[in-house]
C-alpha positions as CSV (number, residue, x, y, z in Angstrom):
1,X,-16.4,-5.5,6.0
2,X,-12.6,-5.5,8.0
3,X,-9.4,-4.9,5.7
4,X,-8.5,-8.7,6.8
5,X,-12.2,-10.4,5.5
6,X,-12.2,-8.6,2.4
7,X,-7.9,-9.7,1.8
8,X,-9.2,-13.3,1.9
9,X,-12.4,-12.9,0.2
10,X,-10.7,-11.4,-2.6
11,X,-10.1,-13.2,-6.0
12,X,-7.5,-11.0,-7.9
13,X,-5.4,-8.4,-5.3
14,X,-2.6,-5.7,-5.9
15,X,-0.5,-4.5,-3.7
16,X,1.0,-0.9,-4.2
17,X,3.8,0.1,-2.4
18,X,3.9,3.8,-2.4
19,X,7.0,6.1,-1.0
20,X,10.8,7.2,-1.7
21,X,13.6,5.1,-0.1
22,X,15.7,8.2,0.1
23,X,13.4,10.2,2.5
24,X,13.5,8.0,5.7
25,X,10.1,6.8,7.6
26,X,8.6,7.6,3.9
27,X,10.1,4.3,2.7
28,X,7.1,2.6,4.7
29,X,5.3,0.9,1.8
30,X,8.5,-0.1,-0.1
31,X,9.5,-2.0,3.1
32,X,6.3,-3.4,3.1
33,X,6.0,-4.8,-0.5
34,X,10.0,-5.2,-0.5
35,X,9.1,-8.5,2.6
36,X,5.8,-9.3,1.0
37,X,7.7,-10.2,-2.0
38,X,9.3,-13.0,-0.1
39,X,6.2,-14.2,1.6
40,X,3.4,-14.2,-1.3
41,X,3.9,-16.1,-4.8
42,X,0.9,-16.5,-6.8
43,X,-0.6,-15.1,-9.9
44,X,-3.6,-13.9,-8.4
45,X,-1.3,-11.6,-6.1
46,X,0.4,-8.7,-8.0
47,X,2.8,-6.7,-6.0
48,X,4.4,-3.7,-7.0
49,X,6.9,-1.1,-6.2
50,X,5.4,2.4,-7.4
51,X,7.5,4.7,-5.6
52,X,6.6,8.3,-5.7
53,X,4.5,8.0,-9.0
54,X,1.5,5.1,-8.4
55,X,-0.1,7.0,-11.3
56,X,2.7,5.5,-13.5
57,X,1.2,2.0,-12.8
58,X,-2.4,2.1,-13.7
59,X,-2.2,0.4,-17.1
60,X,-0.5,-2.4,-14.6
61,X,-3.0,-2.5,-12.0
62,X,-6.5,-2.0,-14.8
63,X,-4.6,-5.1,-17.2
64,X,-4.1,-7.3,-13.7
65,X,-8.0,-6.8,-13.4
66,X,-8.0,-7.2,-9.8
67,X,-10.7,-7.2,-7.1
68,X,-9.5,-5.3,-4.6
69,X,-5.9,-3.0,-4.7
70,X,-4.6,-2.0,-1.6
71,X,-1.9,1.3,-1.0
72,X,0.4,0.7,1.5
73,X,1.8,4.2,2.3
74,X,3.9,7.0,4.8
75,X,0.8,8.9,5.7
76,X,0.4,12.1,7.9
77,X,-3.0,12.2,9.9
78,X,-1.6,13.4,13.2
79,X,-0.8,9.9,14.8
80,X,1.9,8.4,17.0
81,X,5.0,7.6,15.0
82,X,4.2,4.1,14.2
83,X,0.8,4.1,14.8
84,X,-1.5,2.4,11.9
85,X,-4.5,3.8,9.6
86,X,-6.8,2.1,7.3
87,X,-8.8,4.4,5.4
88,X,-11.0,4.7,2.1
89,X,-8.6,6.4,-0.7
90,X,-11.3,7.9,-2.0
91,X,-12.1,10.0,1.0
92,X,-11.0,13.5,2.0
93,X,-8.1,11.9,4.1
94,X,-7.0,10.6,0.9
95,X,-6.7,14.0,-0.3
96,X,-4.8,15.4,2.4
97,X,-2.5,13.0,2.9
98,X,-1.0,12.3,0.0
99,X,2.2,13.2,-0.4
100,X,2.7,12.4,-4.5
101,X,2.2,14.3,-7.2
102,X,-1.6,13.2,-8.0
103,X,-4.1,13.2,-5.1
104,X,-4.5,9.5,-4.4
105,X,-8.6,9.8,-4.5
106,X,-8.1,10.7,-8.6
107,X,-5.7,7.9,-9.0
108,X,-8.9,5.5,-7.6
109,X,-11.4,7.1,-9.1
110,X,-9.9,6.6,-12.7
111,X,-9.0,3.2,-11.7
112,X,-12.1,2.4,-10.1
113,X,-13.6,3.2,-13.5
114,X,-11.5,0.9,-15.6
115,X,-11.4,-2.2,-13.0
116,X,-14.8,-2.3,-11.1
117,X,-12.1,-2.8,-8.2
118,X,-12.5,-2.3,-4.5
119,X,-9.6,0.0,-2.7
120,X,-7.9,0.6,0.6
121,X,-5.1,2.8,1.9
122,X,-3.1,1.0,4.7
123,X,-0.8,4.3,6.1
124,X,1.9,4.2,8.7
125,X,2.4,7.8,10.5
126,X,6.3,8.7,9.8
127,X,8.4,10.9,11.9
128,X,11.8,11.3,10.0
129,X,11.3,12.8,6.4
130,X,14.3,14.1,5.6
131,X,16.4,13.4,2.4
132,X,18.8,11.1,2.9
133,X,17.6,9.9,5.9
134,X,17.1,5.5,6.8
135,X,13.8,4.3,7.7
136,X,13.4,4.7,11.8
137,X,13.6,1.2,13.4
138,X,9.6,1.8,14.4
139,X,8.8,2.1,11.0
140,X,11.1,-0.8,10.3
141,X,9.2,-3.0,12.5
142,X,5.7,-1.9,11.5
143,X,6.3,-2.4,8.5
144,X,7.8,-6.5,8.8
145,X,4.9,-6.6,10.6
146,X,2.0,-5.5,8.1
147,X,3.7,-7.9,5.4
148,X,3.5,-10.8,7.5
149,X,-0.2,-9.8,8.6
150,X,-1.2,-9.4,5.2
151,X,0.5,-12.8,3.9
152,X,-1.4,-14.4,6.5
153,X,-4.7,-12.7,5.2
154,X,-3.9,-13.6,1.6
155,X,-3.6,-17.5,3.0
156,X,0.0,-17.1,2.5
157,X,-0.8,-18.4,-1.0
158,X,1.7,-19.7,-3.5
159,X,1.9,-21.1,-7.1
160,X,4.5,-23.5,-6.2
């Protein structure tokens, strides 16, 4: 099933914005929930800043009871800066990519077993990492334009 059939098939979804605003291009998934924010208001849509630490989250995410969460990520798997991955978390490129404390497959798994949920990993490839660094203007611009694309899939929907 594509990333954008199962967004708008999906009762209950969280959005995890993984990264550290300090370290440059990894300030991809902040950016992204930071502008989804603005775009997406409705209960059935939780969206979350969990920085470097996800794992400090899961009582969050499990209580939510969502259908399907989706981590939205810097991730390193030997693309063009900018370039775009969707990937199970739970795979070995979950593994090897992470760059947070706990692998983000373990994360899932333990979730998984407490929500019954579906998960994806949306990654961005970053080129500037250092401390102290801003966000490049490619990953700046991929990152406006995954929110939009995922408030469209989501039906842009609102409460209000």
């Amino acid at each position: 099933m594509e990333l954008w059939e199962l967004l708008r098939n999906a009762g209950r979804v969280v959005i995890c914005g993984m990264g550290n605003e300090m370290r440059g291009d990894d300030a991809f998934g902040l950016l992204v929930v930071e502008k989804l924010r603005e775009l997406v208001k409705s209960r059935d849509i939780l969206i979350l800043n969990c920085g470097e630490v996800p794992e400090s989250y899961t009582g969050k995410i499990a209580s939510f009871k969502p259908d399907l969460v989706v981590f939205v990520d810097a991730v390193e798997f030997g693309g063009r800066h900018g370039d775009m991955i969707v990937a199970d978390p739970e795979d070995t490129i979950g593994e090897a990519i992470s760059t947070h404390g706990l692998p983000l497959r373990f994360l899932v798994q333990y979730l998984k077993e407490r929500t019954g949920a579906r998960f994806i990993l949306i990654g961005c490839q970053p080129r500037f990492l250092g401390l102290f660094e801003e966000p490049s203007d490619v990953i700046r611009e991929r990152a406006e334009q995954l929110a939009r694309a995922l408030a469209g899939a989501l039906g842009g929907r609102s409460d209000d």
